[in-house]
C-alpha positions in Angstrom: -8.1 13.0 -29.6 -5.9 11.5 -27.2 -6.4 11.0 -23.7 -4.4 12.7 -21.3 -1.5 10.2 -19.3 -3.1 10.0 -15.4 -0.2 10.9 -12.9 0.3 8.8 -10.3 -1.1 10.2 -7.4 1.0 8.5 -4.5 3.1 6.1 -3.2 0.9 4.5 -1.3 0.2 0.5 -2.2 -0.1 -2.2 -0.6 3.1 -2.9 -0.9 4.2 0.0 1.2 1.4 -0.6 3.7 3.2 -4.1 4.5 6.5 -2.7 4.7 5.3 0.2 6.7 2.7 -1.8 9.2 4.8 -4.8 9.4 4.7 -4.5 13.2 1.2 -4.5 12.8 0.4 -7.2 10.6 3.2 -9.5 12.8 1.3 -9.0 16.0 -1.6 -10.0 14.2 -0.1 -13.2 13.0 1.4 -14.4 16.5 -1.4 -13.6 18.3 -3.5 -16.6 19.8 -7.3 -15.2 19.3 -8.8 -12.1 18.0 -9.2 -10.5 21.6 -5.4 -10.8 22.3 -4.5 -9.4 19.3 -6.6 -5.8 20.1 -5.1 -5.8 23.5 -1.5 -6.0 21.9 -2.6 -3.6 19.0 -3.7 -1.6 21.4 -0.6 -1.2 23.3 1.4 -0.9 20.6 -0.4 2.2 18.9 -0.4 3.8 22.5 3.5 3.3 23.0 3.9 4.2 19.2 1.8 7.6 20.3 3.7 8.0 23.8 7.5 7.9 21.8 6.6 10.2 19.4 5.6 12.8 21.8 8.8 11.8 24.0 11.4 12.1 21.1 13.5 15.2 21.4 12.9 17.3 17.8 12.3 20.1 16.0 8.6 19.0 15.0 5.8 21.2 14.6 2.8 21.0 16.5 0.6 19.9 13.6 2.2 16.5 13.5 1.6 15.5 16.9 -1.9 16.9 16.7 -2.0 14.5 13.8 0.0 11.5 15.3 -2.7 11.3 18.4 -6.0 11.4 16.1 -4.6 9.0 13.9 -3.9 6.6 17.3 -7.0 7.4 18.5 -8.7 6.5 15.2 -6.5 3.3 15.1 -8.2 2.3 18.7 -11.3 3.0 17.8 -11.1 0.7 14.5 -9.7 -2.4 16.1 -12.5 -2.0 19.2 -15.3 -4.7 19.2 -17.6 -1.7 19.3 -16.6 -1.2 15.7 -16.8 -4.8 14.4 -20.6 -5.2 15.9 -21.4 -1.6 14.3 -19.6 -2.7 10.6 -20.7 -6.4 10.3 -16.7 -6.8 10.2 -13.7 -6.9 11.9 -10.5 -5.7 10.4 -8.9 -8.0 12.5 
């Protein structure tokens, strides 16, 4: 009996996590300490949030619901709050 070929679920690798976060991982890189780098992580995912609500489209109201929980989520992740609670810092 032979086993069944596994699709490939998704795209997603970290390959395309660089390419799509490289704004993320370059303010990461040219920031001077840990706390500068949540400030400007922070502003970032906020404007990121605030232009996708401003752009003119046809969108449906799912993605925006989905585009501010998944900045809010991003906030909550790169708080200090969430590197005492983890033991970590994804920072």
């Amino acid at each position: 009996m032979t086993m069944p070929k596994i699709r490939k679920l998704s795209n997603y690798n970290l390959k395309s996590v660089r390419i799509a976060a490289a704004e993320y991982f370059d303010i990461i890189k040219t920031a001077s300490n840990v706390d500068s780098a949540r400030d400007r992580l922070y502003r970032k995912i906020s404007s990121h949030q605030l232009e996708s609500f401003a752009a003119k489209s046809d969108s449906y109201e799912g993605k925006y619901i989905r585009m501010r929980d998944c900045a809010a989520t991003l906030r909550n992740i790169i708080k200090p709050r969430s590197d005492q609670l983890s033991g970590f810092s994804v920072i």
